[in-house]
C-alpha positions as CSV (number, residue, x, y, z in Angstrom):
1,X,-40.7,-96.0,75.1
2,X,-40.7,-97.8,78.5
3,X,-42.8,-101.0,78.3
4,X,-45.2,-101.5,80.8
5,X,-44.7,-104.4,83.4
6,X,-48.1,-105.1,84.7
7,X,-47.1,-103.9,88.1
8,X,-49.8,-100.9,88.3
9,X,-52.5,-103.7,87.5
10,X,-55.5,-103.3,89.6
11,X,-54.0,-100.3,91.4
12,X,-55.9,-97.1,91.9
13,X,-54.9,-93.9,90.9
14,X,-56.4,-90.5,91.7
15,X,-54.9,-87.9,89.4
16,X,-55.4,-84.0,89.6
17,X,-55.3,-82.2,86.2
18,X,-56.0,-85.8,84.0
19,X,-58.4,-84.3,81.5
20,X,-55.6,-83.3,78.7
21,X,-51.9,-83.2,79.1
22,X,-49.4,-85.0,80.7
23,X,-52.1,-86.0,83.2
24,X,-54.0,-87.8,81.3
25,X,-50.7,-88.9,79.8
26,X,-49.9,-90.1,82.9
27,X,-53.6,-91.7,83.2
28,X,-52.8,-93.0,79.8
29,X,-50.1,-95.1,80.8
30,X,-51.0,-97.0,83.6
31,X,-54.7,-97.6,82.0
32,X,-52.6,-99.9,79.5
33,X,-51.9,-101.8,83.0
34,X,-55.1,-102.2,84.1
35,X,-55.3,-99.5,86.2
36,X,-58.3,-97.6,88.0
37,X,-57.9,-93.8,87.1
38,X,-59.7,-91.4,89.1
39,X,-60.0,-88.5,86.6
40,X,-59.9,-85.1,88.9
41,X,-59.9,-82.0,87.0
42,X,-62.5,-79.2,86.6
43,X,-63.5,-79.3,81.9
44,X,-67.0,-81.2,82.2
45,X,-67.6,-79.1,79.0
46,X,-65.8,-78.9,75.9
47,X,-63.5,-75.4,76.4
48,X,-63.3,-73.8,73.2
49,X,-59.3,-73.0,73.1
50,X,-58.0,-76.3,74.9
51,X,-59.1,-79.8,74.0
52,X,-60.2,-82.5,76.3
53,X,-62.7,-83.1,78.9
54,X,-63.2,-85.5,81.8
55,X,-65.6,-87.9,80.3
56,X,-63.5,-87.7,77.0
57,X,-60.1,-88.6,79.0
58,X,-62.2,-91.6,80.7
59,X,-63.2,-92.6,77.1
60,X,-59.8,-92.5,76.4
61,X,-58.6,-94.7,79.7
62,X,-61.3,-96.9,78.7
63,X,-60.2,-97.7,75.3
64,X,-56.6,-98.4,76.8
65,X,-57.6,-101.3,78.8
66,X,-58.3,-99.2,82.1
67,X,-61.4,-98.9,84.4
68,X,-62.3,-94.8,84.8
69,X,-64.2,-92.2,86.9
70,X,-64.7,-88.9,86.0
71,X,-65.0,-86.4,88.7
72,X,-65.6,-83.0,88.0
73,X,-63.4,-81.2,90.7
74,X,-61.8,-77.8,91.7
75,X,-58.9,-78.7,93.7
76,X,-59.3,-75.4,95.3
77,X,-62.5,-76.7,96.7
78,X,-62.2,-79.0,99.9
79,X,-66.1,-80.2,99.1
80,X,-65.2,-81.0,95.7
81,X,-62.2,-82.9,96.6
82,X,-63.3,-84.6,99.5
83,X,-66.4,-86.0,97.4
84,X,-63.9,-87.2,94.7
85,X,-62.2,-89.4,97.3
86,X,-65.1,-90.9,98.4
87,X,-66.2,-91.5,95.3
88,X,-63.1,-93.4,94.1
89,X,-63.3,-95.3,97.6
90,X,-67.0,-96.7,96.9
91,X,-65.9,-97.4,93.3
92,X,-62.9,-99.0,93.3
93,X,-62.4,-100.0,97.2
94,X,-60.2,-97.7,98.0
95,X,-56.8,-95.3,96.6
96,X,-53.2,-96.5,95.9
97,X,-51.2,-93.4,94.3
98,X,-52.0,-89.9,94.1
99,X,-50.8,-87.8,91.2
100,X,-50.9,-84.4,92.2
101,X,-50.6,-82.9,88.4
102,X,-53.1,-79.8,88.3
103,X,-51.1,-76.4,88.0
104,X,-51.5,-72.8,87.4
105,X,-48.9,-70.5,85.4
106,X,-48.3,-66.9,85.3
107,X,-45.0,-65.9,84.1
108,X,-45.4,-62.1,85.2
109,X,-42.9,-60.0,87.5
110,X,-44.4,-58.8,90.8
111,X,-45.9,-55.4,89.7
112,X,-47.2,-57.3,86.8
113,X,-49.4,-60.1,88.5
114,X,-52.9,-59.6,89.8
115,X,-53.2,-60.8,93.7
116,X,-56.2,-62.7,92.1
117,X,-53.7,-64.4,89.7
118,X,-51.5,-64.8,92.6
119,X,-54.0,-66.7,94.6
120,X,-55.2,-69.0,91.4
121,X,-51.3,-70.5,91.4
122,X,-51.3,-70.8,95.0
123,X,-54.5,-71.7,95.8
124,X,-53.8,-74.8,92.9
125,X,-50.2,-75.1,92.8
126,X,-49.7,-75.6,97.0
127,X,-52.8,-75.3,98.4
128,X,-54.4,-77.5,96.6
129,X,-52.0,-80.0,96.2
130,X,-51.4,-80.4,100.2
131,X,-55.2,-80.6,100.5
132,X,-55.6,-83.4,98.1
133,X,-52.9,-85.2,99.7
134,X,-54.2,-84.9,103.5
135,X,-57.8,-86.0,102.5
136,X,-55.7,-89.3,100.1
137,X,-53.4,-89.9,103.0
138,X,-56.0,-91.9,105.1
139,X,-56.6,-94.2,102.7
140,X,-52.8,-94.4,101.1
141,X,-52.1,-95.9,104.8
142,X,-54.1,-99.3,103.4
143,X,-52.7,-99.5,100.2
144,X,-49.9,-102.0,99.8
145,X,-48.4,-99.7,97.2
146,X,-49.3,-96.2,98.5
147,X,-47.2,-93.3,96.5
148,X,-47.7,-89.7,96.0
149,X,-46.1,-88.2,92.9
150,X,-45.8,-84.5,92.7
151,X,-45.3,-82.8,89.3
152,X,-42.8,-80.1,90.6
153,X,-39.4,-78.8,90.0
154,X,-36.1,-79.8,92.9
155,X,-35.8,-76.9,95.1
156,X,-33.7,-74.5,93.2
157,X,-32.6,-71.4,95.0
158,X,-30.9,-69.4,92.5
159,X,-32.5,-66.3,92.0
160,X,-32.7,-66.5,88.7
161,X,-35.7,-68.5,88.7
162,X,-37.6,-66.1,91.4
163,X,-36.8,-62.5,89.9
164,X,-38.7,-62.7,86.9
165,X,-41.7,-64.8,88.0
166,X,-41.8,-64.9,92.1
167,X,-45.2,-65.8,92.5
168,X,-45.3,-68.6,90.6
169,X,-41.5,-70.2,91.5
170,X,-43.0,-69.5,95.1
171,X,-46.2,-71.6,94.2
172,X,-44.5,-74.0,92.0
173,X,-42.0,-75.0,95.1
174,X,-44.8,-75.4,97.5
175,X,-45.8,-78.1,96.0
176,X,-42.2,-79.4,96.1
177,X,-42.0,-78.2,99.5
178,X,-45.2,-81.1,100.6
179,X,-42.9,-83.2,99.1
180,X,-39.3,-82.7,101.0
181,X,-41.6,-82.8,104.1
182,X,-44.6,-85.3,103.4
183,X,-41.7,-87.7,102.7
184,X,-40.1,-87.4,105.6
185,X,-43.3,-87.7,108.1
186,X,-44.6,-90.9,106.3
187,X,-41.2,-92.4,105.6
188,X,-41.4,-96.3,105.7
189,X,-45.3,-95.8,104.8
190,X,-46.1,-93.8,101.7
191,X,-43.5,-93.6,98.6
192,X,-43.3,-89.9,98.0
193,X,-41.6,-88.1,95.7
194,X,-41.4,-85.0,92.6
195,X,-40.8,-85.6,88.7
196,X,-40.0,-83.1,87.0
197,X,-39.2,-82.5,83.0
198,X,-35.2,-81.6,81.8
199,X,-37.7,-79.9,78.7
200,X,-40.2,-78.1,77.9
201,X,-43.4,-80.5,77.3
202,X,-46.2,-79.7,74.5
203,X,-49.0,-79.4,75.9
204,X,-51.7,-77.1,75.4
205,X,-50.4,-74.4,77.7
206,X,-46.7,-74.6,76.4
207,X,-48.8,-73.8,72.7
208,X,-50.3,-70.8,74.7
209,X,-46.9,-69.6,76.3
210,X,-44.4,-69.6,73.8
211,X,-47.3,-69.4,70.8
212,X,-46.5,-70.7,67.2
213,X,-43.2,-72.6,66.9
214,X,-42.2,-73.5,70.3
215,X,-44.0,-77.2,69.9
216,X,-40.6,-77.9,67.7
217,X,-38.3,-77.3,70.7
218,X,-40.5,-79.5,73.3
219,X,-40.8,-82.8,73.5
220,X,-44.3,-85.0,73.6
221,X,-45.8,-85.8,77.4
222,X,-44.8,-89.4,76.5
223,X,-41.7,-88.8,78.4
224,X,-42.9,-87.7,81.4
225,X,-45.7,-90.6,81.5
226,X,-42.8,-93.3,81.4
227,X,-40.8,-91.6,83.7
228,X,-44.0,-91.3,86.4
229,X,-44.7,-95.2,85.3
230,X,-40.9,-95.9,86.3
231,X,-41.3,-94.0,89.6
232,X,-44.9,-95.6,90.8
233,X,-43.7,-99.0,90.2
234,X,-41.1,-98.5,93.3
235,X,-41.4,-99.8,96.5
236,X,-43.0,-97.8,99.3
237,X,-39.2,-97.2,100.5
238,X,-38.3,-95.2,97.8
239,X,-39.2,-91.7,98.3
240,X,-37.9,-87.9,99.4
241,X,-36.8,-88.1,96.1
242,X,-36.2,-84.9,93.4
243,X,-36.2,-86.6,90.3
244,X,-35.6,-85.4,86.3
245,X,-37.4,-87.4,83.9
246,X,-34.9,-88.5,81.2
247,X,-32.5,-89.3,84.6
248,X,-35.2,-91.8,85.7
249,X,-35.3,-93.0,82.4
250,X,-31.7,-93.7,81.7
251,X,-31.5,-95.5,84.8
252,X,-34.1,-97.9,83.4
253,X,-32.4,-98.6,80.0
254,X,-33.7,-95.8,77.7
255,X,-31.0,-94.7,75.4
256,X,-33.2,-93.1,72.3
257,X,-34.7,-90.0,73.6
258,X,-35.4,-88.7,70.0
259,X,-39.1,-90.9,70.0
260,X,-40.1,-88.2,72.6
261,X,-38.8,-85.3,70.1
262,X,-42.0,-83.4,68.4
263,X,-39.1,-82.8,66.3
264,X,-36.4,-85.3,66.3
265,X,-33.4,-83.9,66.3
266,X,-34.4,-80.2,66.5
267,X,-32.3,-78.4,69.8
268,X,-34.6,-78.7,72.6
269,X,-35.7,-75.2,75.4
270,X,-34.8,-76.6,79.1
271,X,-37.0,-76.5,81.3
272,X,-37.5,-74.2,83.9
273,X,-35.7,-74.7,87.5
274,X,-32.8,-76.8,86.4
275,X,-29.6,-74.5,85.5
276,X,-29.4,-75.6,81.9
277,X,-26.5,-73.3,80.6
278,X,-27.8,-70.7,78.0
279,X,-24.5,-71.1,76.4
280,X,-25.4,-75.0,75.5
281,X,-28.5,-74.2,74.1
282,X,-27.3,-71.3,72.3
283,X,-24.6,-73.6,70.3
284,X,-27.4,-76.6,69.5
285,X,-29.0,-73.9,68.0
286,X,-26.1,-72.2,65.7
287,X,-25.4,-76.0,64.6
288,X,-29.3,-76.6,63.8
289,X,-28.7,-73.5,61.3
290,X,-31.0,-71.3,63.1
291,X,-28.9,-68.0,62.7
292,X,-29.0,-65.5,60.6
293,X,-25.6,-64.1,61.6
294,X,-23.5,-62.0,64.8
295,X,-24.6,-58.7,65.3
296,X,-23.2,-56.4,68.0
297,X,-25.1,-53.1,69.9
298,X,-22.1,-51.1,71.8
299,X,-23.8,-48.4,74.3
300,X,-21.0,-47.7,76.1
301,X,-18.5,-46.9,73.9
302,X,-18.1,-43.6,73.2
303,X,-21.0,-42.4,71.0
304,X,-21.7,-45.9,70.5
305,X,-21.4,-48.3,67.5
306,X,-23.4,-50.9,65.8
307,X,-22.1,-53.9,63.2
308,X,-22.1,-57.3,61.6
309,X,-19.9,-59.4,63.1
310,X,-17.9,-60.2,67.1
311,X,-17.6,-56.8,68.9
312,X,-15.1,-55.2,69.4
313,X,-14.7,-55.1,73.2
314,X,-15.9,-58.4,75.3
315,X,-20.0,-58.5,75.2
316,X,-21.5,-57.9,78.7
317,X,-24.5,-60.0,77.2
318,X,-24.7,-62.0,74.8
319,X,-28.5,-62.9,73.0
320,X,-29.5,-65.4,70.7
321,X,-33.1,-65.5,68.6
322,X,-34.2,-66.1,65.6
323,X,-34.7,-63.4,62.9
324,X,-38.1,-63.2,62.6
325,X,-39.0,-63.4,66.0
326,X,-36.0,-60.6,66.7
327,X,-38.0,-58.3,64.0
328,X,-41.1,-58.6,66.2
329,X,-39.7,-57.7,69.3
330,X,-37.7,-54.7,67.1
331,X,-41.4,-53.7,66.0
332,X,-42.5,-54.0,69.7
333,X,-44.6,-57.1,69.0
334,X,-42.9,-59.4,71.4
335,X,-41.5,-58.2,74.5
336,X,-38.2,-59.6,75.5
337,X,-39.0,-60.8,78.5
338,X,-41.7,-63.1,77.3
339,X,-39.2,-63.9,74.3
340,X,-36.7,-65.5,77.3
341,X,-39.8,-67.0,79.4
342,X,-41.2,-68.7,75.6
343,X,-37.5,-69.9,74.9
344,X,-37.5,-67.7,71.9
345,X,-34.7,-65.3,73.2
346,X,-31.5,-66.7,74.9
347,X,-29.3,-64.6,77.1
348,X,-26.3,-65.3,78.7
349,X,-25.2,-62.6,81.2
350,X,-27.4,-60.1,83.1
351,X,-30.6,-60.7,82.6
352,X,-31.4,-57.0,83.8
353,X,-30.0,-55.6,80.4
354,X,-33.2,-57.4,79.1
355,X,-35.3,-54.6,80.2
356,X,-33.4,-51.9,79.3
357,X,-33.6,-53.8,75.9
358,X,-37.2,-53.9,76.4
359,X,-37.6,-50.1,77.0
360,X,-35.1,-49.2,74.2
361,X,-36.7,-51.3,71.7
362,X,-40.2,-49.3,72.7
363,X,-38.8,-46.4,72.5
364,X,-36.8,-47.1,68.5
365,X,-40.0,-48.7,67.4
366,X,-42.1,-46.1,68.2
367,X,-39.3,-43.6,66.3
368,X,-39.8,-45.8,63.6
369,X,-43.2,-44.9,63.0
């Protein structure tokens, strides 16, 4: 783990999303500074699938040496925010860092996602996050170590990480978007930059995503707390900055990346946005002993032919999965899209042939019965 310097002592941070996850990770972290930690996020009650609230995060800050306030705020609302601010300003004399963490995820194709899902990840994802920071801006202009931190991906443009989920890479890059230009409009006055994960994180909406199992091929929100902690101890100077958290970390010293592992040494899923080859993955995972074996499905051949073994002719895609999760998709259980989004299917080729799997696998299982 990093080790705290001391340097966040005193500071002031107003974080969006701190009630569970790597906000309150993040929150976590620089309370074992000292640090003020504004607690923005909307669970004032207990939610009965996702654990955490505000006051129990602020318990939590408390008990790690920080000072806490608990704000129950909609970043979507510009009354809720703006009486947040003010409220850290009367509290603790003003704001030195923003962490804009609060998200929303749908990882649905356009004909597949409601406008009113639409508008929750871009109402929290961009909108909000550019709100939050023009209302902290004002007072970031006092601070003597004024940063905004941004959890959002480097602006990818490969399609591949539009087709199968526009809406949210669209909302997902606004928020990197406030970045690349906030940066360049406060240069030389506020430190601004995005972090981003090279893994998938556990956190309570990875366990909802990819569902039982994927917490093995994630790592903890540990990482992503030192990383941030690396970051906000930079000068204002250093900003406009993309940056990957195990990068950051490296360039501080960290070598042993395994004490992040929910499962050390278990092949970790990349993270969205960041052109991990399949093919990598694909081999951790034959070496970890998670295969049952090479199958090949030949549909153009001829009549066609099925078999154990490498195929004949060169593969046009080749997939990867584990058994059981291959027998639920078989049975119609687990579509294969989702099985690519969760990590639990891994294609190398075009990613098109994934819905034709999808259809043809509909179509066997409901032969089948």
């Amino acid at each position: 783990m990093l080790q705290n310097t001391g340097k966040l002592a005193g500071c002031t941070l107003f974080i969006t999303g701190a009630s569970r996850g790597i906000g309150k990770a993040i929150a976590l972290k620089a309370a074992k500074d000292g640090a003020n930690i504004v607690i923005a996020a909307k669970t004032a009650e207990p939610h009965p699938k996702l654990p955490g609230t505000i006051y129990t995060a602020a318990q939590e800050v408390e008990a790690a040496g920080g000072k806490a306030l608990a704000c129950v705020v909609d970043i979507r609302d510009e009354k809720q925010v703006g009486e947040a601010v003010q409220k850290a300003v009367d509290r603790f004399g003003g704001i030195d860092i923003l962490v804009n963490n609060a998200s929303a995820i749908s990882l649905t194709g356009t004909l597949e996602t409601p406008i009113k899902k639409v508008d929750l990840m871009l109402g929290i994802n961009l909108r909000g996050t550019y709100m939050t920071s023009k209302m902290v801006i004002p007072h970031l202009l006092k601070s003597r170590r004024p940063h905004i931190l941004n959890l959002s991906p480097p602006l990818n443009l490969n399609p591949t990480w539009f087709k199968n989920h526009t809406a949210y890479t669209m909302a997902k890059y606004g928020m990197s978007m406030c970045v690349l230009g906030m940066a360049e409009e406060f240069r030389g006055q506020i430190a601004i930059n995005a972090l981003w994960p090279k893994t998938a994180i556990q956190t309570a909406a990875m366990d909802m995503l990819g569902g039982e199992g994927i917490a093995k091929q994630c790592r903890t929100a540990d990482i992503i707390a030192d990383a941030a902690y690396a970051i906000l101890s930079q000068p204002k100077d250093y900003t406009g900055h993309f940056l990957v958290d195990e990068d950051i970390l490296k360039e501080h010293g960290v070598c042993d990346f395994d004490q992040y592992a929910v499962q050390p040494g278990h092949p970790l899923l990349p993270d969205f946005f960041l052109d991990e080859a399949p093919e990598t993955l694909v081999k951790q995972m034959e070496q970890h002993g998670e295969h049952a074996g090479v199958w090949f499905l030949d549909l153009k051949s001829g009549s066609g032919s099925a078999g154990q073994g490498q195929p004949p002719v060169k593969a046009d895609v080749v997939m990867a999965m584990d058994s059981a999760d291959f027998s639920k998709m078989f049975l119609g259980q687990l579509k294969p899209t989702m099985a690519f989004m969760s990590g639990k299917l891994r294609i190398k080729g075009d990613m098109t042939l994934a819905i034709k799997l999808e259809k043809l696998m509909s179509h066997m299982s409901k032969a089948k019965l």
